[in-house]
C-alpha positions as CSV (number, residue, x, y, z in Angstrom):
1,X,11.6,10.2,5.5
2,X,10.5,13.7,7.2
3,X,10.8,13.1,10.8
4,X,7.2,15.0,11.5
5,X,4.7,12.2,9.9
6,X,2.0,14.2,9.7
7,X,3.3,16.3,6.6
8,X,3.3,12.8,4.1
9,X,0.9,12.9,1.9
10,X,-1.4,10.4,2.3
11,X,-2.6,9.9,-1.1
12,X,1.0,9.7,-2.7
13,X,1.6,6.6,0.4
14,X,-1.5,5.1,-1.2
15,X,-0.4,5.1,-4.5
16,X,3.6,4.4,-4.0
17,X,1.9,1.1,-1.9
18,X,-0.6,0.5,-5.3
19,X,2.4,0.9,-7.7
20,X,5.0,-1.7,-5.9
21,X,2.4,-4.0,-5.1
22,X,1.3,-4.1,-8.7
23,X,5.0,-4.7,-10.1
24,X,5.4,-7.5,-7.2
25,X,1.9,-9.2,-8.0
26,X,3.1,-9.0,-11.8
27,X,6.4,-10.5,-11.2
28,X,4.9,-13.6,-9.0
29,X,2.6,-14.5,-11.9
30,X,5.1,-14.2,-14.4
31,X,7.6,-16.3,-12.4
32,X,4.9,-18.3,-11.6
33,X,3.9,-19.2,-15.6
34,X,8.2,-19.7,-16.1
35,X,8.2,-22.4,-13.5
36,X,5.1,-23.9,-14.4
37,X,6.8,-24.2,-18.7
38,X,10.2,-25.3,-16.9
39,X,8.8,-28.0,-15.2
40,X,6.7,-29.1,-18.1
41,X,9.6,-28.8,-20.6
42,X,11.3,-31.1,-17.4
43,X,13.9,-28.9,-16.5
44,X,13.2,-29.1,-12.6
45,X,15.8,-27.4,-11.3
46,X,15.0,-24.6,-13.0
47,X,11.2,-24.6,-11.9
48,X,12.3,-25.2,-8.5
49,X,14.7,-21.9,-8.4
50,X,11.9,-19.7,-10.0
51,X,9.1,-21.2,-7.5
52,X,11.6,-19.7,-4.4
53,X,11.6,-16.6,-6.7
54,X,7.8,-16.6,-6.7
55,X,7.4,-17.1,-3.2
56,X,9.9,-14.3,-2.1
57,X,8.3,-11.8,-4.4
58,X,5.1,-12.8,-2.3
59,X,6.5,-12.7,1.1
60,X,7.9,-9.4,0.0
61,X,4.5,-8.1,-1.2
62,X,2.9,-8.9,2.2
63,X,6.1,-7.3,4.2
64,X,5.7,-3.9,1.8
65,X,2.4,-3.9,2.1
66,X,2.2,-4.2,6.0
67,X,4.6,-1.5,6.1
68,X,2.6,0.8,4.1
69,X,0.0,-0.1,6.6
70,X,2.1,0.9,9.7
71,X,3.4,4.1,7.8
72,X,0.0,5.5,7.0
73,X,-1.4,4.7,10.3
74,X,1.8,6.4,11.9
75,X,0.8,9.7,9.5
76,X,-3.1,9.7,10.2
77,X,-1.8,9.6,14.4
78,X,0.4,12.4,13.6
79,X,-1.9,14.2,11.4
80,X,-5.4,14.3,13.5
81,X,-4.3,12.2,17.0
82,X,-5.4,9.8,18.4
83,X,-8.9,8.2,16.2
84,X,-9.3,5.3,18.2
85,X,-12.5,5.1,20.3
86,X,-13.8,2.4,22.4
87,X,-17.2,3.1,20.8
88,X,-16.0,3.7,17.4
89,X,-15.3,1.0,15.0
90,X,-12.1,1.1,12.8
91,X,-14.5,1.3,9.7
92,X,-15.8,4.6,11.0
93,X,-12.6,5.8,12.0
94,X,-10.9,5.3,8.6
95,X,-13.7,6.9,6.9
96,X,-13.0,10.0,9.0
97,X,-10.0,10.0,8.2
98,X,-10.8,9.8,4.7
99,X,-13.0,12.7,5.1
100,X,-10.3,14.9,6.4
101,X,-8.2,14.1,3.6
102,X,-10.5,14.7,1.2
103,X,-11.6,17.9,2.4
104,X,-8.2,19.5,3.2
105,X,-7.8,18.7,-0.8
106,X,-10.3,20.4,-2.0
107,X,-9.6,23.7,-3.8
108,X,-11.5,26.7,-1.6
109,X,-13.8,28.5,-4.2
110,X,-12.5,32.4,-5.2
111,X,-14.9,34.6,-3.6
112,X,-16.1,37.3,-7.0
113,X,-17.3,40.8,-5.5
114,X,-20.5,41.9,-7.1
């Protein structure tokens, strides 16, 4: 991880966090459906082991996803400072943030001579 935050990208963060989550969320329903057809083919054991499976891809896609949280906020800090204003709600400060982004992204126009 660089050690100056404010050079991550913050649209790559976003869409590293969408991808994981994605497999995770996949993964708990799929483990979800095996327990559900263990138990109902009676093999409980089974169901029981993939239900802790289930519930540990969960927790983990809470715990990545907080992360990803910290990490971004951690970059937008390093990148513009401090956002936070005691008249400025966190809405408002994360669409400024946005805005930045977006801007800094934008290709400049090449100026044509007449």
């Amino acid at each position: 991880m660089p050690s100056d935050l404010s050079t991550l990208d913050l649209a790559t963060l976003s869409a590293a966090e969408s991808a994981i989550l994605a497999i995770l969320r996949s993964k708990t329903c799929q483990w979800e459906q095996d327990s559900a057809d263990a138990a109902a083919a009676g093999n409980l054991s089974n169901a029981v082991t993939v239900q802790n499976l289930t519930f540990a891809a969960d927790l983990l896609s809470t715990i990545v996803s907080t992360q990803f949280s910290d990490l971004f906020s951690k970059a937008l800090t390093a990148r513009f400072g401090d956002l936070t204003a005691p008249h400025r709600s966190t809405a408002e400060q994360v669409v400024d943030a946005i805005d930045m982004e977006v801007a800094a992204a934008q290709e400049i126009p090449e100026l044509v001579a007449a």
